[in-house]
N, C-alpha and C positions, 0 to 999 in steps of 0.2 A: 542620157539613157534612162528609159523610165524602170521601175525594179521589176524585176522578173521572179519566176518561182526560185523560193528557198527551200533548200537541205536543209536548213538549220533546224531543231527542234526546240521547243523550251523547257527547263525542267521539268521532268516528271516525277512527281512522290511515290515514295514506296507506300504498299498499305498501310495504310493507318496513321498515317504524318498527316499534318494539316498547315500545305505551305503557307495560308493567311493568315495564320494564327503564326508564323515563324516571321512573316514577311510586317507585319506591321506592328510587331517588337522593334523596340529601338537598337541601332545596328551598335555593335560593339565601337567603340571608338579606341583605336591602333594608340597604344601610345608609344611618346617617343624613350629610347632606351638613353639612360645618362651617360654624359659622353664622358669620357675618360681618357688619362694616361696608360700606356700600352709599353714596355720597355724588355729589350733583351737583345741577345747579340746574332752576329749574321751568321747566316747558314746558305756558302755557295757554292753555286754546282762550277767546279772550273771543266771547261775544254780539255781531257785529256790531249786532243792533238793539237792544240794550238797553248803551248802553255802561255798562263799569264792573259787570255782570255777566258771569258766567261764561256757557258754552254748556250747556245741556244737552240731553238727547235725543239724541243721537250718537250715528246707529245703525252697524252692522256693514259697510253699504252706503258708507258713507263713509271708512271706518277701511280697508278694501281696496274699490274698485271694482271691479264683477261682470269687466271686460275684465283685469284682472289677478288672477283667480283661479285661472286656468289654469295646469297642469304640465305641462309636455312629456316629462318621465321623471321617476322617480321618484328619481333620482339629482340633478335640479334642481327640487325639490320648493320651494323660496321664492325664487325667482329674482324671479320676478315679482314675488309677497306685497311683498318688501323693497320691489322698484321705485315700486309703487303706493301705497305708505301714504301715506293721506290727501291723495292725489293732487289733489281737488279743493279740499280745506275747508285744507288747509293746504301747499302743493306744495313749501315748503323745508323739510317736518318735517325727511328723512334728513337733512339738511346741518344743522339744528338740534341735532339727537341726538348728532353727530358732536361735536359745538363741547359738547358738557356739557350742555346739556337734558335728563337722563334721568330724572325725574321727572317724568312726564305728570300735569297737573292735572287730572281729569276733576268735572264737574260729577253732577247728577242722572240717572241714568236712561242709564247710559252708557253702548256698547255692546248695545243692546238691537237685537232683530232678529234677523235669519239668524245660521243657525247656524258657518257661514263659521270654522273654526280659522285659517285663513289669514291672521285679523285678529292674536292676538296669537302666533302663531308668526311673522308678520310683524314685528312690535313687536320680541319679544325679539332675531332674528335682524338688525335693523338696530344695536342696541345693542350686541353680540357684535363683529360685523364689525369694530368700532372699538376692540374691547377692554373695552366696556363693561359696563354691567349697566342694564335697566330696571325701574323702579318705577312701577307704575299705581297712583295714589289716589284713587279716587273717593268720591262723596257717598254720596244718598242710590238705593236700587232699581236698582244694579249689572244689566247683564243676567247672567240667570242661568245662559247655554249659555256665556257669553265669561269667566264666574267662574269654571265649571267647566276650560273648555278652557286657561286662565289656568295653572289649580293641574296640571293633566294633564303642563301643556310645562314646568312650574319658572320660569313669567315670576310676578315678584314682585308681586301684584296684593292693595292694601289697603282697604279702607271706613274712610276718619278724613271724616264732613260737617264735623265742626270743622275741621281742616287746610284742606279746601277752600275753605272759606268765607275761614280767613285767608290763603289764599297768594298772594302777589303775582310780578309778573313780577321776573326774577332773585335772589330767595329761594334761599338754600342749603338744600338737606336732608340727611336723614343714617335711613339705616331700617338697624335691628338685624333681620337674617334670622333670628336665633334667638329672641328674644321677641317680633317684629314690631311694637316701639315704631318710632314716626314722630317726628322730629324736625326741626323749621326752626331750623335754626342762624341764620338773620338774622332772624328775631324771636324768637328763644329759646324757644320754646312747643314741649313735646311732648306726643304725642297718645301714648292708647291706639288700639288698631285693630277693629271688631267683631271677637269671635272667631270662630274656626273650629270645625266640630264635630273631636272627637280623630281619625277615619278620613280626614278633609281635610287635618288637619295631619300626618297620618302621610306623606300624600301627596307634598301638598309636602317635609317633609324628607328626604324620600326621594330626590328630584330629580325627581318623575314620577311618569306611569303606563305609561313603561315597565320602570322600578325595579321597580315593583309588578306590571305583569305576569309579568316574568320569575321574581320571588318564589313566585306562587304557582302557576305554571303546571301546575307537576305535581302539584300538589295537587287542581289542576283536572280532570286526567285520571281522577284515580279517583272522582270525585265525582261520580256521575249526576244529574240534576239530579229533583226531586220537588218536586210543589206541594199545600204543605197550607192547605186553605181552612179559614175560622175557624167553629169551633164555636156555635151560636147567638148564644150568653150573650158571648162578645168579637163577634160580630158587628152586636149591637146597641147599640154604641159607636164601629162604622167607620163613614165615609162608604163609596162605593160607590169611590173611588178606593183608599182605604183598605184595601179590604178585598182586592181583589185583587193591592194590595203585599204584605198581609200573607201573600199564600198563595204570590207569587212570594220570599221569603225562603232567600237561600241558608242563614242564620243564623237557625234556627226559635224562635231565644229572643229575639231582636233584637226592642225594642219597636220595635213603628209608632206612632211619635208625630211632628208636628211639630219639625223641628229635627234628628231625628236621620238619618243617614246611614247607609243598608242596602246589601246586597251582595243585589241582586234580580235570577232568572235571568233573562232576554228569550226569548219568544214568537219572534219575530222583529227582526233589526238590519238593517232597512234602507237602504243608500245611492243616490246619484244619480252619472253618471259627472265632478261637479263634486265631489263631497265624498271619492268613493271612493278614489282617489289617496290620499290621506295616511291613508286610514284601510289600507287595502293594505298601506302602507310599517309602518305598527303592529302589524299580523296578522306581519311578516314579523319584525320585530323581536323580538318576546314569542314567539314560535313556532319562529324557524328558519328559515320558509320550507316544511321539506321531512318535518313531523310527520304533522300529522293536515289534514283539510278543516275549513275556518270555519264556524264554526257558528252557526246559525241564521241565515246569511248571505243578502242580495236585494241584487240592484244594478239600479238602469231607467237605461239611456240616454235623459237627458231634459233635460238642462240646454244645455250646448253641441256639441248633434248638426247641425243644418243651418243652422250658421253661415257654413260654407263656407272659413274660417280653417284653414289646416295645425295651425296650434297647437292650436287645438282639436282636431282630429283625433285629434295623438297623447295629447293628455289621454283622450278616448275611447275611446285603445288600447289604455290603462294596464288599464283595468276589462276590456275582453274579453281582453284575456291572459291576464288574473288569474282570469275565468270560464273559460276555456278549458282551465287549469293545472288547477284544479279540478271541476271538470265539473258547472260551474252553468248548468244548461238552465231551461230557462222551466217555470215562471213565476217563476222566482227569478231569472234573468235575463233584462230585457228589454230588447230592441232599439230602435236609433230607430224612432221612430213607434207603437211598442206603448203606452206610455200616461204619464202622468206618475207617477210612483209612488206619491201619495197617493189615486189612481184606481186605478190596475193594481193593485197589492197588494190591497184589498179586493174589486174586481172577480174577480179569481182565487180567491179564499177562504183568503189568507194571512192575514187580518184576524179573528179571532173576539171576541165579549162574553166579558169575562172576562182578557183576554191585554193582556201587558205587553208594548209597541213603542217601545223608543225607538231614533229615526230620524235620522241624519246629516240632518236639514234641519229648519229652525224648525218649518214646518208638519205637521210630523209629526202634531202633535196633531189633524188630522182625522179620527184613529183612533177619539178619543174619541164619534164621531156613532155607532158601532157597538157603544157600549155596553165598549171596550177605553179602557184607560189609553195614550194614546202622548202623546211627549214628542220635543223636540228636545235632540237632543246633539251632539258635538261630534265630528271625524272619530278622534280616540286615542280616545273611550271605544268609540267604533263596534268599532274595531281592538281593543281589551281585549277587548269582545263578543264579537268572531269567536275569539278567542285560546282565551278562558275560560267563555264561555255567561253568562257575568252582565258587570252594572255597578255599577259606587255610582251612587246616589241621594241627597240630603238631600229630606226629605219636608218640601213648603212648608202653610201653612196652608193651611184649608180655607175656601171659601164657596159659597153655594146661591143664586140664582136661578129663582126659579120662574117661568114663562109662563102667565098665567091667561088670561081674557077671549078674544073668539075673533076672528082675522085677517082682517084688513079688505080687500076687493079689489084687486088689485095690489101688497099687499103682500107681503114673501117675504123668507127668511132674512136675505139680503144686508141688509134693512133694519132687521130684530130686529138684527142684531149691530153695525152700524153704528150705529140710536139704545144700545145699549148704552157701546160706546167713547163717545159723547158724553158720556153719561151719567157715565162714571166720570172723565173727564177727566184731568189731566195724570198724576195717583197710577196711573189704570188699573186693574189687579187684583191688583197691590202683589206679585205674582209667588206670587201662591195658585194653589193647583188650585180650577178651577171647576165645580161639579155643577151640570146643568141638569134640569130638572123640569117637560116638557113635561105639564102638569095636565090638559088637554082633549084631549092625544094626538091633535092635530090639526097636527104639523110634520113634514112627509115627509122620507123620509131624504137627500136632497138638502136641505132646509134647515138640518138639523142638519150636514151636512157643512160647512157654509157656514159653521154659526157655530161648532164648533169648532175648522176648521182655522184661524181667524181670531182665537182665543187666544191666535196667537202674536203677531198685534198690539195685543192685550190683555196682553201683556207677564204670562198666567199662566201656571202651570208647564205644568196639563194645563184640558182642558176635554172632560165627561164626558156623556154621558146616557145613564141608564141601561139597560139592556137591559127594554123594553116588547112590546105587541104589534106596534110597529110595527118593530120591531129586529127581531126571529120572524119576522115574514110576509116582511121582506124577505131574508135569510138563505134561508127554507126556499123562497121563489119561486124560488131560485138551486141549487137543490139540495146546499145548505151544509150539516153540520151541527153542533152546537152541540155541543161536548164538555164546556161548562165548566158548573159550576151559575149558574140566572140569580141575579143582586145586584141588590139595591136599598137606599138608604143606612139606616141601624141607626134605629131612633125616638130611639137616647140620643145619638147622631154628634154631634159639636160641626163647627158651623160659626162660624168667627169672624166672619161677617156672611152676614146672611140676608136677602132680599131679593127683591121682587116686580117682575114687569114686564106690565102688560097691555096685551094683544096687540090689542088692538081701539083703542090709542091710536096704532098703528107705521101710518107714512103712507111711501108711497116718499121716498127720502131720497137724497141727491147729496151724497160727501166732496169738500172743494174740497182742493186741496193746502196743505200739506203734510203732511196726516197725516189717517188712517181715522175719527179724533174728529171731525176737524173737518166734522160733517155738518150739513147743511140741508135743509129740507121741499123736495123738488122743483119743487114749487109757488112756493115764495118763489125757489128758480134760476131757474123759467122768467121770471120775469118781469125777468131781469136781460137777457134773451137771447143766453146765453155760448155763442157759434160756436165749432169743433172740427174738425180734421182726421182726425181718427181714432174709428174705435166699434171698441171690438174687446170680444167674447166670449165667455167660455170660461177657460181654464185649471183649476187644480187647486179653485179655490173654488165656479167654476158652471162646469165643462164637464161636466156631465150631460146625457144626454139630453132627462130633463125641464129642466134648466134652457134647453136648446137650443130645446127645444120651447114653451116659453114665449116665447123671443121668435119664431119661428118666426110661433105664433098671430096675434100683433101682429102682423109684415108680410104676414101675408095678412088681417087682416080690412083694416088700413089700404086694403091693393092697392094699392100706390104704390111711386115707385121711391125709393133712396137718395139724399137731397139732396145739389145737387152741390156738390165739392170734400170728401165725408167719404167716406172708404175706411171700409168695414164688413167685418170681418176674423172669422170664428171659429178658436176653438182648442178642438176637441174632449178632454174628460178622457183618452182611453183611445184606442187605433189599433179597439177593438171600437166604441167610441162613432162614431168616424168611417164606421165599416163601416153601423151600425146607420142612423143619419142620411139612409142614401142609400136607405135601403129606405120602401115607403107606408105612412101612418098613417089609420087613417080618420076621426083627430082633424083632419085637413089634408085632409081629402076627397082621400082615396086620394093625395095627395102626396104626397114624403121631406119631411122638413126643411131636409137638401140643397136642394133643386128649388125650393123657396120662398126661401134663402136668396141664389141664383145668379138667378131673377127680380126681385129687389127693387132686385140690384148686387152682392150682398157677395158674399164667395168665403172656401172651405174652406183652409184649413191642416191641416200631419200636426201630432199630437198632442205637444207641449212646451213648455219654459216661457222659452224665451227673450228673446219680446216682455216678460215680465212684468219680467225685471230687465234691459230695454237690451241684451239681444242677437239679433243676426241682422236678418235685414234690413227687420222691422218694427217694430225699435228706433225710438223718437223721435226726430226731430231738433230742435235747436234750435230753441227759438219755436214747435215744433209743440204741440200740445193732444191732448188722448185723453181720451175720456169709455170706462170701461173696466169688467169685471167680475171683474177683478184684485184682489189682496189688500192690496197697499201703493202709496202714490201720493207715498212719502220722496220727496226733492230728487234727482231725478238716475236715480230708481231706472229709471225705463221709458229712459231716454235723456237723455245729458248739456245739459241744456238744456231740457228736454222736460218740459210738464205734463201729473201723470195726477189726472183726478176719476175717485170710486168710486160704481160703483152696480147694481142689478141690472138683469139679462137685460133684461124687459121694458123698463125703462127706456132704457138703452143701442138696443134697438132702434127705439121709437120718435121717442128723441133723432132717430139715423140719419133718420129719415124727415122730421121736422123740420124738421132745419139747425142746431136748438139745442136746449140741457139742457133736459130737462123728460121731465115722467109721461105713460104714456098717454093720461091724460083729452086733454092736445089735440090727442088726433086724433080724439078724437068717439068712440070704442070702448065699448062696452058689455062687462063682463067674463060669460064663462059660465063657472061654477066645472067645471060637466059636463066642457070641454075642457081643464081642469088636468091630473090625473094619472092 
């Protein structure tokens, strides 16, 4: 393929900088940090219900709670972080750490989750405070955003599954920062550690990536960025995610293969005003402050905007200064209520097929439903982004999922991706990019949004589908257009598993806590008759329109009110979704979906996500229950105390009408495909 028009831009100077005069300075040369002895004793999380096992699955969400992610300047940027570490699951860690615990045992699957740097910038800064040093060792499928932001910040983060398996409580250790041998000096056993690729270990010995921003910054400056797409004969050995690494390549000789670790430009680096803060304080680092504007830079106020909190506020504040300074106007910056940013961003036509997005928040990968590669990173790589116009990457295996057979009534995204996590179980998708292969091109772009931005509770890197006719018509319905060539994956592409799902077996499904896997046929829920105080609707996985409008349907063919003592709450994707909502459909005989929603009982919210992780005032409370259309239903995650089950629109709304879990069928509904979409 020959190269086509670029989004990309190349640094631009603020006034009065003189990038030439920056650029042919000699570049700082990164030195390396001396390696050292590192010694102290273990610190493990056991299994409450499994005793004499370890814990694993320890997500992000519990290593910092969502209420201590907040900064109030950029000057007390882990104020909190420190305060909160593992505030719930283990409330004496800091005083632990303090006393010599500074070998954290992690089991399987640790840190998996939100992208949150706050977790081991957290970590290492409780460690520091004391004079210390910490050592994370985990097992087996590490999260991959908290490995990353791990090696970013210089917190000494290891994979020994042996260690883990043998470490017991008060075990001494001892890690070599220079070969990163693991040693228990009270059982005398030393491990080797998985390795690192060599650009990860540069990293790390470097102390960072702010070492390494400042390194190449100016080398950055003269380097326009250019994207060359691969010539047939390599193209028919990429997958589709593949191929558009291959053409984002700042380093055009760099293979793309599994394993290896590229310097790829970004489309777009999107934040939220929860992640942007530290990634700000990194731009400001690696830059100056006072060079050139961040590049390729989007921020939405959407995480903690009407919470009502001063603290939050001035977290809030950090990001529109930082727009302000810079003269980030919309749609690059958006305000409360404008949308959540995995809605706003491709609603505006930041989002193209073809374009590499990686996004200060897990769910970034909803990008993938438009036929782009997005990715969750961490808020320093964000900040290198804005610095430098690229990132590293280590490119994870590949695997393919095809969707055959055709979708059975009531069925919808939310439920394809839910029996998938069941499906994959505890392994999940071993932290592969996932290509999906809608066969019968009968999954509307609202469904696909559903199940890629939900990859990231699939614990893969990205999750893709490729640009189709239905990716086109929605694109050019919006007056978008298309700059990049369309992909589709190579006939020689290796996938390390390949794998079917037919659509006409997916019945509506209900996740019971604690985890997205854990789903059941709605059918086998209702008959348990699980009461619920809360339905709530919407956010960044279904607040579409059409997803709105699907339950919409349902409480009007029902025509019934909202059973009592359940608050039915929507959360529109987008402040245009909310706009849209209130206008007639003549799918609703000339009603809004607003007007049906306010006659049933339920009521409108501005567009954000802070019910989804326990913030603002339709956080959970203890003991209460939420049947939800939310992406995570972890221990704690909606509200300290607080259970959330997962399921789609429809479902959640006829729960609501109810009183209890369960599918439309028991309201007696007849489905008409005509009033879909």
């Amino acid at each position: 393929m020959s190269q086509s028009e670029v989004l990309l831009v190349p640094a631009r100077p603020l006034p009065g900088f003189d990038m030439n005069q920056v650029a042919e300075a000699q570049p700082q040369q990164a030195g390396q940090a001396p390696a050292h002895l590192v010694r102290g004793k273990a610190l493990i999380f056991w299994d409450p219900r499994q005793p004499g096992q370890k814990l694993s699955a320890v997500d992000t969400d519990q290593i910092t709670p969502s209420e201590d992610c907040v900064s109030e300047s950029l000057e007390t940027l882990d104020e909190k972080w420190k305060e909160g570490a593992f505030r719930h699951l283990m409330p004496d860690f800091r005083s632990r750490v303090h006393a010599g615990q500074t070998f954290l045992i992690a089991n399987d699957r640790f840190a998996i989750g939100s992208s949150r740097e706050m977790s081991p910038a957290g970590l290492k800064a409780i460690a520091e405070e004391a004079g210390l040093e910490m050592v994370v060792v985990c097992a087996e499928n590490m999260g991959d955003i908290f490995r990353r932001n791990s090696l970013n910040l210089g917190l000494n983060v290891v994979q020994v599954p042996e260690a883990v398996r043998d470490a017991q409580d008060g075990d001494e250790f001892e890690f070599d920062t220079g070969s990163r041998r693991l040693t228990n000096l009270t059982q005398k056993k030393s491990y080797e550690a998985i390795p690192l690729t060599a650009q990860e270990d540069e990293i790390r010995r470097s102390g960072g990536i702010f070492q390494i921003g400042r390194q190449i910054f100016s080398d950055s400056l003269r380097q326009p960025p250019q994207l060359r797409w691969p010539e047939p004969d390599v193209a028919a050995g990429l997958t589709t995610t593949e191929q558009i690494l291959y053409a984002h390549r700042v380093d055009p000789k760099a293979e793309v293969k599994p394993g290896e670790t590229l310097a790829l430009y970004g489309d777009l680096f999107p934040a939220s005003d929860g992640t942007a803060p530290f990634s700000i304080y990194t731009f400001l680092q690696i830059t100056g402050g006072d060079t050139i504007y961040p590049r390729q830079a989007a921020i939405a106020s959407d995480h903690f905007v009407f919470t009502g909190r001063r603290a939050d506020d001035l977290q809030t504040k950090i990001s529109q200064q930082f727009a302000a300074k810079y003269a980030m106007g919309k749609p690059y910056f958006a305000d409360p209520g404008d949308g959540i940013f995995h809605f706003y961003f491709p609603e505006q036509g930041l989002i193209r097929p073809g374009g590499f997005y990686p996004g200060a928040d897990s769910h970034s990968r909803a990008y993938g439903a438009y036929g782009a590669v997005g990715i969750g990173v961490g808020s320093t790589t964000l900040g290198f982004g804005w610095s430098t116009g690229w990132i590293y990457l280590t490119l994870a295996k590949q695997r393919r999922v095809r969707f055959g057979g055709k979708l059975q009534p009531w069925a919808s995204g939310k439920d394809i991706v839910l029996a998938l996590l069941r499906r994959w179980g505890k392994e999940q998708a071993r932290g592969m990019g996932v290509e999906f292969v809608d066969v019968n091109r009968q999954l509307p772009m609202t469904f696909r949004n559903t199940i890629a931005n939900m990859m990231a509770e699939a614990e893969a890197q990205n999750g893709i589908f490729a640009q189709d006719e239905i990716t086109t018509a929605w694109f050019e319905q919006r007056g978008f257009e298309l700059p990049y060539p369309q992909l589709a994956p190579g006939a020689k592409a290796h996938f390390e598993i390949d794998e079917e799902l037919d659509l006409s077996e997916i019945r509506p499904l209900i996740a019971k806590p604690f985890n997205p896997g854990n789903a059941f046929d709605a059918e086998e829920v209702a008959a348990e008759k699980l009461t619920f105080d809360k339905a709530y609707i919407g956010s960044c996985t279904n607040g579409s329109y059409e997803d709105l409008l699907q339950a919409a349907l349902v409480l009007r063919e029902a025509g019934s009110q909202v059973a009592k003592g359940i608050d039915l709450v929507v959360f529109p994707g987008s402040g245009g979704v909310k706009a849209r909502i209130e206008q007639p459909d003549p799918r609703l005989e000339g009603n809004s979906i607003a007007d049906v929603f306010r006659r049933a009982g339920g009521q409108i919210r501005d567009s954000w996500c802070g019910p989804c992780f326990g913030q603002g005032p339709d956080a959970l409370a203890s003991g209460q229950r939420a049947l939800t259309t939310f992406n995570r239903n972890w221990q704690n995650r909606m509200g300290v105390g607080g259970e959330g089950y997962l399921a789609s629109p429809v479902v959640v709304a006829a729960s609501a009408l109810l009183g209890y879990m369960a599918p439309p069928a028991h309201l007696g509904l007849s489905w008409n495909p005509e009033n879909s979409f």
